[in-house]
C-alpha positions as CSV (number, residue, x, y, z in Angstrom):
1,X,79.7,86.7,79.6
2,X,80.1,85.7,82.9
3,X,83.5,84.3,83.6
4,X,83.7,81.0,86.1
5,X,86.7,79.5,88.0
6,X,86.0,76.1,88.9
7,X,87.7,74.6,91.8
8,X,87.2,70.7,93.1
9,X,89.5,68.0,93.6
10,X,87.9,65.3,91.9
11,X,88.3,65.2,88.9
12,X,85.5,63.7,86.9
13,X,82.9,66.2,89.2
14,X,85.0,69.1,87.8
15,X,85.0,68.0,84.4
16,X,81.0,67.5,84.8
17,X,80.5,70.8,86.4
18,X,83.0,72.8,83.5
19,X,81.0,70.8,80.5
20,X,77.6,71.6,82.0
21,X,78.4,75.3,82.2
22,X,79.8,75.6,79.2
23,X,76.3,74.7,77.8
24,X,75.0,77.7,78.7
25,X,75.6,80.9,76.3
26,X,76.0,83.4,79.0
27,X,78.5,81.5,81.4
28,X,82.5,80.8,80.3
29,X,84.8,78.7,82.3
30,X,87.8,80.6,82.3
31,X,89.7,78.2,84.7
32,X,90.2,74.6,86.5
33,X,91.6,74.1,89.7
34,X,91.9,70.9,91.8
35,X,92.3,72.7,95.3
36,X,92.1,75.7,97.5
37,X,95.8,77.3,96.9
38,X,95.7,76.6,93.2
39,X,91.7,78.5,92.8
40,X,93.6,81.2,94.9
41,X,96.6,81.8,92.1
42,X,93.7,81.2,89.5
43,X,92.0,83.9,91.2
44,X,94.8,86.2,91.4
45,X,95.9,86.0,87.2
46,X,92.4,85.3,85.7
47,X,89.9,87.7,88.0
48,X,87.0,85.6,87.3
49,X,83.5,86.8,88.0
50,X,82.3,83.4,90.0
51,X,84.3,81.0,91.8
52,X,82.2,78.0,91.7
53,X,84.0,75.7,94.7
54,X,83.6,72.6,96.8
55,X,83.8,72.4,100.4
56,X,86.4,69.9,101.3
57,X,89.6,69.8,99.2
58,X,93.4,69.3,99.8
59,X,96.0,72.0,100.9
60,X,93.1,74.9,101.4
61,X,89.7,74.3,102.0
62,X,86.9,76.0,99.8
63,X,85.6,78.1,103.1
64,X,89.1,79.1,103.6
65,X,89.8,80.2,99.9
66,X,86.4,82.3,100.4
67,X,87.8,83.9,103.5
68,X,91.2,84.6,102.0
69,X,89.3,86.3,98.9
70,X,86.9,88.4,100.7
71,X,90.7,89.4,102.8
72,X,92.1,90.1,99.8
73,X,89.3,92.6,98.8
74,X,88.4,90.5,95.3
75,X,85.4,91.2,93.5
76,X,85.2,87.5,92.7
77,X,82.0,86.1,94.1
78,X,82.1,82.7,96.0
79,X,79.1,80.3,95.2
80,X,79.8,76.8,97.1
81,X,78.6,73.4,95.2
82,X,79.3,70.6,98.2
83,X,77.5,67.3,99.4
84,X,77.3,69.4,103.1
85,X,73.9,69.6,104.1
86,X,74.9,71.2,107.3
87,X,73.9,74.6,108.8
88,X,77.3,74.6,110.4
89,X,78.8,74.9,107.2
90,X,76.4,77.6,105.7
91,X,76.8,79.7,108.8
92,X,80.4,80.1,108.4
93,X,80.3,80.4,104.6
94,X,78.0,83.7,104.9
95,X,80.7,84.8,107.4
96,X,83.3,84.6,104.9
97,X,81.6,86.3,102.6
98,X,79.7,83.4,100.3
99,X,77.2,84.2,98.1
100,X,75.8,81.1,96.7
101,X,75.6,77.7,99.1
102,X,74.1,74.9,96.7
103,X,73.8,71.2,97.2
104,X,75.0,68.5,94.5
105,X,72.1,66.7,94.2
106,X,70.3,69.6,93.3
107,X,69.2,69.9,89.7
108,X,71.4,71.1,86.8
109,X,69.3,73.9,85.8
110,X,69.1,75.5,89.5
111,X,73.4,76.1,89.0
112,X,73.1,78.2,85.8
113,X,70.1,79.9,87.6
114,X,72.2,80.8,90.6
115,X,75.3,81.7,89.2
116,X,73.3,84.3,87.1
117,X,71.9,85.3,90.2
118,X,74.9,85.9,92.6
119,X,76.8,87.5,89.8
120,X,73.7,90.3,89.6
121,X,74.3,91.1,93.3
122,X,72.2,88.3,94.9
123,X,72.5,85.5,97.0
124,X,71.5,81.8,96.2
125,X,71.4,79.3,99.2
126,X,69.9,76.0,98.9
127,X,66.3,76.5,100.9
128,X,66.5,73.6,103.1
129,X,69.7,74.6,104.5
130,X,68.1,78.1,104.3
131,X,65.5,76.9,106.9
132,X,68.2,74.6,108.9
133,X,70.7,77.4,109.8
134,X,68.3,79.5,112.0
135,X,67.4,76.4,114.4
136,X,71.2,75.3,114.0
137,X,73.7,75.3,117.2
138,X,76.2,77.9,117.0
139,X,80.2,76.8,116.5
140,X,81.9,77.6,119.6
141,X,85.2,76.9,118.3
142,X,87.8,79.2,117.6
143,X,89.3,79.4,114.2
144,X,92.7,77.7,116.0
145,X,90.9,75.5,117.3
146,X,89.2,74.0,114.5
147,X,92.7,74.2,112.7
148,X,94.2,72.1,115.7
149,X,91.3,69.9,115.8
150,X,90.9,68.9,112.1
151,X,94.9,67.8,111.5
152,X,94.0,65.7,115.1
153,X,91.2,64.4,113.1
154,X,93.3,63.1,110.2
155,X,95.7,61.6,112.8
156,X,98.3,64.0,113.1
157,X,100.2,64.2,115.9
158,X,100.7,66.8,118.5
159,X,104.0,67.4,117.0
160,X,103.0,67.3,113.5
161,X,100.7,70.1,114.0
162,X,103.0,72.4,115.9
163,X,105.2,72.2,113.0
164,X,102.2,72.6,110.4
165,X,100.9,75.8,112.0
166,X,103.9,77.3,113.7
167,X,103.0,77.0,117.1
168,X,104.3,75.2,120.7
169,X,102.9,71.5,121.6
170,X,101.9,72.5,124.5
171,X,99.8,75.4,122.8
172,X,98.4,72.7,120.5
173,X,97.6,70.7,123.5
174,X,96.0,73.9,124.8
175,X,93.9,74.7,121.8
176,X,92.8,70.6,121.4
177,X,91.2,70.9,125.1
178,X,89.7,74.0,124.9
179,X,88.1,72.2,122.1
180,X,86.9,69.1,123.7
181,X,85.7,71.0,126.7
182,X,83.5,73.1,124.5
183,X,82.3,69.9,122.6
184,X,82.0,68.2,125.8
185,X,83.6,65.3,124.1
186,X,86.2,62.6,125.7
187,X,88.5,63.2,123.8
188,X,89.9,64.8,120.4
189,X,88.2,61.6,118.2
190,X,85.2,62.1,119.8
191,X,85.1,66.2,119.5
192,X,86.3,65.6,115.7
193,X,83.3,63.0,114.9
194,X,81.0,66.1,116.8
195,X,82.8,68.7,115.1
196,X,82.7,67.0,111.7
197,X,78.9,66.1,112.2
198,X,78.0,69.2,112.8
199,X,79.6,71.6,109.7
200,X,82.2,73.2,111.9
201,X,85.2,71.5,110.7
């Protein structure tokens, strides 16, 4: 059996994606988590084969959770399920270590397929992404930066994130410039939107 830890924040997508697995007779569900940090502890007590996660959830993001397995040394294998179509997004999934980068819409069957693949040692990434990443601009931001820019992003102020990540405001003021130069934005709205658009937030 291949053991799967499931990690998205909404719920009635998680609850789709744990009964559509459990169809299969080769693939168990051996845990549910609704964001990054919880998948992480999941991780840590259940060892599941496949960490099937979404991009975008509350308190850590999927990429992040990827990164802090692949830091951890875990034998866990990361295959991403998101609505991203964005090469900006792939790229820095491979780089944390992602072996599977699949798109929602895709169809049911192609998930079993891939999971059974990644957990054999493969990789699964959806093809037009596949295609996308090599023509693709490269992120020039920092991993700071792109900390600094997203809690701008979600209004936060300069204040607010100084306290969030432990740093000076006039650092985060620092980091949020560096970032607009390189986006050659106006301003920190403007080098989110860019940021956002492009898959490097």
């Amino acid at each position: 059996m291949i053991r799967i830890l499931i990690a998205e924040d909404q719920s009635m997508v998680l609850g789709a994606l744990a009964a559509l697995l459990k169809l299969e007779p080769d693939l168990d569900v051996v845990g549910q988590a609704r964001n990054g940090q919880e998948a992480l502890a999941q991780c840590e007590e259940l060892r599941p084969d496949i960490v099937l996660t979404d991009i975008e959830m509350p308190l850590m993001t999927g990429l992040e959770l990827a990164a802090a397995l692949c830091g951890r040394g875990s034998q866990s294998r990361v295959v991403i399920v998101t609505t991203f179509a964005r090469s900006g997004y792939l790229r820095r999934a491979m780089a944390a270590g992602v072996r599977g980068y699949l798109l929602k819409d895709a169809p049911s069957e192609s998930l079993a397929s891939a999971i059974r693949s990644v957990h054999a040692g493969g990789r699964a990434i959806a093809p037009e992404l596949a295609l996308e990443s090599w023509s693709g601009s490269e992120d020039p931001l920092s991993e700071r930066e792109r900390q600094v820019l997203r809690l701008a992003g979600e209004g936060r102020s300069g204040a607010d994130i100084a306290k969030q990540l432990s740093l000076s405001e006039g650092t985060v003021r620092n980091y949020l410039s560096e970032a607009i130069s390189k986006l050659n934005a106006g301003n920190r709205v403007e080098a989110f939107r860019l940021a956002r658009e492009a898959g490097w937030l």
